[in-house]
N, C-alpha and C positions, 0 to 999 in steps of 0.2 A: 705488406707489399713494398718493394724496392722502387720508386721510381725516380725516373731524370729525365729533366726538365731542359732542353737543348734550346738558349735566348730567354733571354730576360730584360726582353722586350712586352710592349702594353699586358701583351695575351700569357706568354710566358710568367712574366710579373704575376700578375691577377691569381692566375693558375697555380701558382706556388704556393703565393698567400690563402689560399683558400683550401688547397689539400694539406699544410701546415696544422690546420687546426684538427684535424686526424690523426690516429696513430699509423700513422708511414712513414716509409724512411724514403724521404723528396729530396733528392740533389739536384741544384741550379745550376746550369753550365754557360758560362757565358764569358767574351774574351774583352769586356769594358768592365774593368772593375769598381769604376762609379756609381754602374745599377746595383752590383751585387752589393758592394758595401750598405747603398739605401736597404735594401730586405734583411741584409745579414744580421744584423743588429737589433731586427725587430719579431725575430719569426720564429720557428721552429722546424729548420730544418739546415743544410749542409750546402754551402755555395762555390766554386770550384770556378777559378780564373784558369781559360782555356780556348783554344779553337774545338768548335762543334765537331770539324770534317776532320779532326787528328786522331790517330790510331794512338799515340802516347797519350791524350785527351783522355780518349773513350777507356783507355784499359785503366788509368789511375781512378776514376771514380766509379770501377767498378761494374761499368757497362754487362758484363757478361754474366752478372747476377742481378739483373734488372727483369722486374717483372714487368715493366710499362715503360718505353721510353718516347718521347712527345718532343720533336723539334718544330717549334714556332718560332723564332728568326723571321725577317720580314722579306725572306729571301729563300723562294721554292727550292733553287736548284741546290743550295747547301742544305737544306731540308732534307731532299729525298737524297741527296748524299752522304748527310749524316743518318738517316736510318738504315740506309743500305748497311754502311759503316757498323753501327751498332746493331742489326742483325745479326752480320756472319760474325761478330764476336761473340754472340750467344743471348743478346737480349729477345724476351718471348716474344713481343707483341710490340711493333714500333707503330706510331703516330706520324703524320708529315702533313704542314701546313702548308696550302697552297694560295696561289691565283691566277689558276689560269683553269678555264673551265674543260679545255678541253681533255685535261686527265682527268676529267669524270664520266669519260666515255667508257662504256663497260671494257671493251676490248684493251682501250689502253691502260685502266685500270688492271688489269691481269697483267700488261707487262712491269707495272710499278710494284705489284704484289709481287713475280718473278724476282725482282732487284733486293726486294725485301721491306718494302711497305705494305703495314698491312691497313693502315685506316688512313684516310683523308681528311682535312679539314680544312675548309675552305670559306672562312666564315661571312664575307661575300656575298656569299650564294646561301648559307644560312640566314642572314639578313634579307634577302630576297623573299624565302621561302617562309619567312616570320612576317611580313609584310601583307603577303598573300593571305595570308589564315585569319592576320589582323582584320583585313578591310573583308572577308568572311564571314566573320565575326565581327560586325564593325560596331557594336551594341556594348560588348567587351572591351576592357582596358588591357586586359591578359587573358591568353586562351592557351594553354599547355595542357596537351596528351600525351596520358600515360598507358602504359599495355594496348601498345596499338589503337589506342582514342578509346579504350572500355573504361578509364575513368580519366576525370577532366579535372584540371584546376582554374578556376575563374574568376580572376580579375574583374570587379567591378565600382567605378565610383558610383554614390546613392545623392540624387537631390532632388528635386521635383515630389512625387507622390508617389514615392516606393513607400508601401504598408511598415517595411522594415525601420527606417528612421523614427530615431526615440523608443524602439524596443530593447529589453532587456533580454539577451539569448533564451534564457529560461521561458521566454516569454512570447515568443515569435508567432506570429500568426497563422498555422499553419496544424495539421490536422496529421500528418505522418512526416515527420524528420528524411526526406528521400534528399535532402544535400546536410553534406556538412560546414560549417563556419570555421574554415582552419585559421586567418588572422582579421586583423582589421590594420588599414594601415591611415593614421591619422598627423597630418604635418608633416613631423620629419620622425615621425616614431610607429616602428610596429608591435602590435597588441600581440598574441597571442593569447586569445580572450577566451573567461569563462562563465558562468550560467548569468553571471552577476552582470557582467558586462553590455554597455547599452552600447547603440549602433547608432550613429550620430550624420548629422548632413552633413557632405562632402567628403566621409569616410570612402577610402578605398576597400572593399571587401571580397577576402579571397573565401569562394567556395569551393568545396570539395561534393565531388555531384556524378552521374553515371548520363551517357544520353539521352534516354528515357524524358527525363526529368530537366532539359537545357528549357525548355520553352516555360515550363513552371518556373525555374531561376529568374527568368527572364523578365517574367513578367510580376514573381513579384518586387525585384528591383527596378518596377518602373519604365522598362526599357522598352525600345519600339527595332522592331528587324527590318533593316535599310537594304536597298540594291545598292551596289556600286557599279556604276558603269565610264565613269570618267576618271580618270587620275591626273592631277595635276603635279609637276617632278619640281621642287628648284635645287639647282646640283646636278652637272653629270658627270659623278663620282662612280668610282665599282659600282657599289651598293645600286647607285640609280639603272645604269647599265644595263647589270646582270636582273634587275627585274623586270625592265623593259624584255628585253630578251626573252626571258621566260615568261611573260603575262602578257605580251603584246595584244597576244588573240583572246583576251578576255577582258581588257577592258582600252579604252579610248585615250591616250597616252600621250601628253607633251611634257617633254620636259624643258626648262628654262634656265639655260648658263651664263657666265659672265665672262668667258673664256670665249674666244671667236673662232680658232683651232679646233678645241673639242667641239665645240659644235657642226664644224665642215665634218670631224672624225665620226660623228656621231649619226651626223646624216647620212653618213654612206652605210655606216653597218647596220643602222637602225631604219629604215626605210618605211620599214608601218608606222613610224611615229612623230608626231608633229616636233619637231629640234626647233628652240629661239633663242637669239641672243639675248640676253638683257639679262637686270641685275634684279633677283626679287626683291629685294632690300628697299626698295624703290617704289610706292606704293600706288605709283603711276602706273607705274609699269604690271602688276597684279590688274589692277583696274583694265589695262588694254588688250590683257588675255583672257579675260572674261573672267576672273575667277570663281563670282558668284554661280557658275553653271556646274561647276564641278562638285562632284558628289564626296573626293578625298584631296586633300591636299600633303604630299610627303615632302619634309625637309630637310634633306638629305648631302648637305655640304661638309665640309670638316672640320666647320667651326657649329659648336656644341649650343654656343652664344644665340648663333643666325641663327642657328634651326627652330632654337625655342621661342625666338622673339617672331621667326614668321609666323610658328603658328598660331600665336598669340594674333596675332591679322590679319591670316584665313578667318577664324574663330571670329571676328568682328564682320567679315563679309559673310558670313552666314554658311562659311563650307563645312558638314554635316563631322567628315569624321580625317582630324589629323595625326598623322605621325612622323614625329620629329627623331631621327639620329643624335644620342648624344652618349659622346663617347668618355667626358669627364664624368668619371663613377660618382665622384664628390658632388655633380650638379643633378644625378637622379633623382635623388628626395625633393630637390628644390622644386624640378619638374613636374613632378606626378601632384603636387599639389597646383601647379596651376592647371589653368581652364586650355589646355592643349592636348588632349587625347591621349593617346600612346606614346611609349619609348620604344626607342630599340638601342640597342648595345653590343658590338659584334664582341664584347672581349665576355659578357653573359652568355651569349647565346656559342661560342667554342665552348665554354668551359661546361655547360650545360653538357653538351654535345660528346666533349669526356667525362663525363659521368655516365654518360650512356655507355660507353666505351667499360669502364672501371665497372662498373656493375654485371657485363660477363663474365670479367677477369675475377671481380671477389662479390660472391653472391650475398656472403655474411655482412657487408656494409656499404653499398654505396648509393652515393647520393647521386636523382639525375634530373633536378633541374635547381637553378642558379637565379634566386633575386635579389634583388639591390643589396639588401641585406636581412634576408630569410633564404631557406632552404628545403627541400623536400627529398626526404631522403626514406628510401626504401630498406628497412629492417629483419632481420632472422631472427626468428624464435628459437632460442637454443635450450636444450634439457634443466628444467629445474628452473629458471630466468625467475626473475623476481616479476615481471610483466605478466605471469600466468598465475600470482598466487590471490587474485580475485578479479572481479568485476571491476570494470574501470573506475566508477562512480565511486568505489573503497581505496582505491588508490593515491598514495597521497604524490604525483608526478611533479617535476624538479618544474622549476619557471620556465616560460621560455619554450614550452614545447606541448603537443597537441596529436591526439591519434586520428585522424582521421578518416582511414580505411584498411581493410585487410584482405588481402590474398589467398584463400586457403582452398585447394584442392583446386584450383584453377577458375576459383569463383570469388568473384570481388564485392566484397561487404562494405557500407560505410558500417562505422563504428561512434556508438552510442553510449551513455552509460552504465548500458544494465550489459555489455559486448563482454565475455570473457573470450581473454586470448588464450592461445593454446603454442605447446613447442610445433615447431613446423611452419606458422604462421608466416608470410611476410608482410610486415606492418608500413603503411606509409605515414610517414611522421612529418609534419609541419614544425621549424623549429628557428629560432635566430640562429643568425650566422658566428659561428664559436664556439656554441653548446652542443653541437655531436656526443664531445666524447664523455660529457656527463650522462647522455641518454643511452651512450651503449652502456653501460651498464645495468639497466632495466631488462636489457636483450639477453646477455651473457651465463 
């Protein structure tokens, strides 16, 4: 597949770098030849000094033989300009980054599909709606659904008196295999573990699991299923905003700025929700919003620092379940090992978002969802594959990657040792982030 990449900005960036390590052909378009120099140099793919919205732009790298074109630019109106643009030159399928919610209104959504957009991305409002599923799920560290929530991948840190701590996989306490153990993630390193491998205190562990079977995960990682009915905000950032707005009516909402403007702004539009000044940084100042009452605390400012270190001090007043914004990719690992809940990352949760996308467009490979650094990516069984010529358990599979479950006939298997695959299958594979293109060769 041909794609371009329109800003090579946070998302744009990210997005580059990470369909790079694929076999595609990815052009970065961008008119600051500063960023493109930083990737150029380190990547695998084709960077192109340009305006996004220019007709000589778009025809020199090709535009009209693109099968995927994605302007994220931090700036909607050259977004939906330049995919208009890059439509009526002949690209298939355009992308356009938004913020502003009201073109996610069906109606006006049809007249941006008119113009020649054909997908939205507003990640904002993806952060919103990962937020929501989060405090849901507030037992979980990661909760990602796949095929319409028929299979789950879950996020879980183990401490207290989960059975699992100190077992060997081979070994696991348990009477029928109904989830699978696709990593383990410990410090600042992910496992992608095998029969051999033990499950340690403070491991983070992703399962792979069907719904059936969420409340057995759950319990036997120890865990207890919480209401959330108060949400505590500090930051009123988009992200805080747009999920006020959409959760108002479901749970009990203040949030707390250090901005005296946004707050007057906020109180008008926000009106079901309690808006206050102050700075949460300030431990006074927690202290005389009650915090201890509150069931979540989200820290949601644009410094990656603040966020982690508040919830590091909800977490000492006793608030049950936080999640902190942190948008430096380099500070994830750091986070996910402390005693702060959840992450979110809006430049993860786009790029997730296009792979959903990529994965209509090319059935035979693509990946759709995006972690710090792992990946899960969705695989074709093709005639003859080396992937079909035994049972898993005879296979001798490359590092770094894990079968998890399978697709076949519209029925979704986890997959076990004795699981032989077949052509046609589509397989979801756990895998670090880099090693795709070793594993499609198993598929091929």
């Amino acid at each position: 597949m041909k794609i371009i990449i329109a800003g090579a900005g946070e998302v744009g960036s990210h997005l580059a770098k990470m369909l790079s390590n694929e076999d595609q052909d990815i052009v970065l378009i961008d008119s600051d030849q500063e960023r493109l120099d930083v990737i150029d140099s380190n990547y695998n793919l084709m960077t192109w000094n340009g305006s996004t919205s220019s007709f000589a732009s778009m025809r020199d790298v090709g535009v009209a033989n693109a099968d995927l074109y994605i302007a994220v630019t931090p700036y909607e109106t050259k977004n939906i300009t330049s995919c208009a643009i890059a439509k009526k030159l002949g690209a298939k399928k355009t992308v356009a980054r938004i913020d502003n919610s009201e073109f996610l209104i069906r109606e006006n959504g049809a007249i941006l599909k008119a113009l020649g957009v054909d997908f939205l991305i507003y990640p904002e409002n993806l952060a919103a709606e990962e937020i929501s599923v989060s405090l849901q799920h507030n037992w979980a560290r990661y909760w990602g659904e796949l095929h319409n929530g028929r299979l789950l991948l879950i996020g879980v840190k183990l401490h207290g008196d989960s059975p699992l701590i100190n077992c060997k996989l081979k070994d696991l306490p348990v009477q029928h295999h109904d989830f699978h153990v696709a990593a383990i993630k410990r410090h600042n390193e992910t496992i992608i573990p095998h029969g051999n491998d033990e499950i340690l205190h403070d491991d983070i562990v992703y399962f792979i699991t069907t719904p059936p079977y969420i409340q057995m995960v759950r319990e036997m990682c120890g865990k207890k299923k919480r209401i959330v009915k108060k949400a505590l905000i500090m930051g009123g950032t988009p992200i805080a905003r747009r999920f006020a707005t959409l959760y108002h009516d479901q749970y009990h909402i203040k949030i707390i700025d250090d901005d005296r403007d946004n707050c007057e702004r906020m109180a008008t539009r926000l009106p079901e929700c309690e808006i206050v000044f102050g700075d949460c940084r300030d431990i006074e100042v927690l202290r005389e919003n009650n915090i201890y009452q509150y069931d979540a605390f989200l820290a949601l400012t644009d410094s990656s620092e603040t966020n982690i270190l508040t919830c590091l001090s909800a977490k000492e007043f006793g608030v049950p379940k936080t999640i902190a914004d942190v948008e430096n990719l380099q500070f994830l690992s750091q986070a996910e090992n402390l005693n702060i809940g959840r992450t979110i990352n809006k430049k993860l949760l786009a790029s997730s978002h296009i792979f959903k996308i990529l994965l209509d467009a090319d059935e035979s490979n693509s990946k759709f969802l995006a972690l710090a650094d792992a990946e899960v990516a969705e695989i074709y069984v093709k005639y003859n594959a080396k992937i079909t010529k035994a049972p898993v358990k005879n296979l001798k599979l490359p590092h770094g990657m894990t079968l998890a479950a399978l697709i076949r006939n519209d029925e979704i298997k986890l997959i076990s040792g004795d699981t032989q695959i077949f052509e046609g299958d589509y397989v979801v594979v756990f895998c670090l982030s880099g090693s795709i293109q070793k594993i499609e060769k198993w598929f091929n």
